[in-house]
N, C-alpha and C positions, 0 to 999 in steps of 0.2 A: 737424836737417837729415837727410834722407832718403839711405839709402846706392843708388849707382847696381841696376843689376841685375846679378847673379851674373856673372862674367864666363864663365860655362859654358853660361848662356844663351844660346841661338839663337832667332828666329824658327819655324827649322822644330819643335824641342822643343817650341817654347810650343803651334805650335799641335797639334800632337799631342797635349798635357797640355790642353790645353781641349777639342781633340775628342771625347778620350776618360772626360775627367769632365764632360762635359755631355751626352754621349751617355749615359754613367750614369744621371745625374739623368731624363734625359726616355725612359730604359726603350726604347733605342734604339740599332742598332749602330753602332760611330762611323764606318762607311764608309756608313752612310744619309747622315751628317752632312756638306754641303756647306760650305764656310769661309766663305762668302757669302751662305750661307743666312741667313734672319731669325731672329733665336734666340726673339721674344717671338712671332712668328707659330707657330714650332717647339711652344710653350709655355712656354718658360720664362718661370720664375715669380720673385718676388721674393726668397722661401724659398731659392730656388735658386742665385738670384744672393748671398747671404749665406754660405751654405754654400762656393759657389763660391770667392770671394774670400778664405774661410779656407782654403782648399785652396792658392790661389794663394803666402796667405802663407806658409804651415806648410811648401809646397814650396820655394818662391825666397826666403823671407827679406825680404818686402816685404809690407808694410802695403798693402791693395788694398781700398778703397772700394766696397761691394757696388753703388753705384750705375755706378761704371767699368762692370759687364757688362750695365746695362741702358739708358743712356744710350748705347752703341756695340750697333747691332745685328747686329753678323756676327763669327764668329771672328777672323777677319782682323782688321774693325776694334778690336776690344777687343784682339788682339795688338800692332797697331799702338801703340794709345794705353799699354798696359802698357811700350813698350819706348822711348815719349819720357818720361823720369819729370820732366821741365819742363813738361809737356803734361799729368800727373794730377791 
């Protein structure tokens, strides 16, 4: 059974921590980066969504399916779905 998420997590963190490590990955600054923007239009890539997801874990303590960032295409919604863990 899957432990809920960090109770230090917020919303606003998460998407700060995905702005700014996927603005990384796509060699970009994260206030290019709109939260609604299309991440697979942006270019992200599959590589990227893996690496991503280890990031995710290695930060919050949650096992995060590389498919989660590319099955949801905005920061928003991939934040969304990271913070219903009945929903991943």
């Amino acid at each position: 059974m899957e432990n809920p998420p960090s109770p230090s997590l917020t919303r606003a963190n998460l998407i700060t921590f995905l702005t700014e490590r996927i603005a990384k990955r796509l060699d970009c600054p994260p206030e290019e980066l709109h939260p609604d923007s299309n991440l697979i239009e942006l270019g992200l890539q599959s590589v990227d969504a893996v690496l991503l997801s280890g990031d995710l874990e290695d930060t919050f303590g949650e096992e995060v399916e590389p498919t989660l960032l590319l099955n949801q295409h905005t920061i928003n919604q991939v934040a969304d779905k990271y913070l219903a863990p009945n929903d991943r």
